[in-house]
N, C-alpha and C positions, 0 to 999 in steps of 0.2 A: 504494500500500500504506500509507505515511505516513498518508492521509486516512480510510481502514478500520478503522487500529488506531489511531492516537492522535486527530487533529482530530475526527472523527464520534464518537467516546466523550466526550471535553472538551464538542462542546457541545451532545449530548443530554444528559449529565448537567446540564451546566447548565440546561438548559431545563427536561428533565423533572423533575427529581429537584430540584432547587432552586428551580424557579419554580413549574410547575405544580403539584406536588407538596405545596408550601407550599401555593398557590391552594385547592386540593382539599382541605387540612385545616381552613382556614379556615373553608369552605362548609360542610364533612362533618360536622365536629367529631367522625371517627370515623375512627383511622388507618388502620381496616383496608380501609374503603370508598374513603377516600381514596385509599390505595396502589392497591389494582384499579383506580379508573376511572384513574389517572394509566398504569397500564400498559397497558389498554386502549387509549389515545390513543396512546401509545407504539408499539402495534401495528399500529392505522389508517393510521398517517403514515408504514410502511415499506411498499418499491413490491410483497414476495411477496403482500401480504392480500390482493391485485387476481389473482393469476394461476390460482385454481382448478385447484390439480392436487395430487395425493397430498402432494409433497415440500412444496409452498408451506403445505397445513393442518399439515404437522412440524413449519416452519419459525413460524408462527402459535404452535401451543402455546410452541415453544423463546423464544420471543422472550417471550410472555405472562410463562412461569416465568421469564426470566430480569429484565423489566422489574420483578417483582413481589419478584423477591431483590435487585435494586437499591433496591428503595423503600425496604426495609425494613433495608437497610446502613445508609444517610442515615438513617431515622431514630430508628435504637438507636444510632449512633455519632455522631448528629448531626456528622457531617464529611458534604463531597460529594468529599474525598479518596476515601475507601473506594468508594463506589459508582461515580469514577471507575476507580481501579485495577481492580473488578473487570470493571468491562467494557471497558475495556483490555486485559486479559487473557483474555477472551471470545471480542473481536475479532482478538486475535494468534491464537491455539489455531484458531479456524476460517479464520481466514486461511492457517495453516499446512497443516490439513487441506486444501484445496483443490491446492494444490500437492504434495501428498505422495499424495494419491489422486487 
């Protein structure tokens, strides 16, 4: 549970959101293009994209909106606090859900 809700948020943020993210404004010179292709890759790289069924294209959109409200924490707060807390926060809440339903 530890790795779900805190290590796995620390350091996809780190990656996506501070490095990639950077990378892609760099290239883009356009944050809003940047932010999508950074949560796009975002989404690639988790194992539901792969399982073609109902729940996993939910889980696709949810994950898209939520990489895409991460992007854009970082970079109106320019912190990668924020965009870790909230998915932190993300990953507690549907971590809890699974246990509670």
């Amino acid at each position: 549970m530890t790795g779900a809700v805190i290590l796995g948020p620390i350091v996809e943020e780190l990656l996506f959101r501070a490095r990639i993210l950077d990378l892609m404004i760099k290239w883009f010179k356009n944050l809003h293009l940047a932010n999508f292709v950074q949560a796009c890759i975002f989404v690639l790289l988790h194992h539901f994209t792969y399982l073609n069924t109902k729940s996993s294209y939910i889980d696709i959109v949810q994950s898209l909106g939520d990489a895409i409200l991460y992007g854009y924490a970082r970079i109106y707060t320019q912190s990668i606090y924020t965009s870790t807390t909230m998915h932190i926060t993300g990953n507690l809440i549907a971590t809890l859900e699974r246990f509670i339903f």
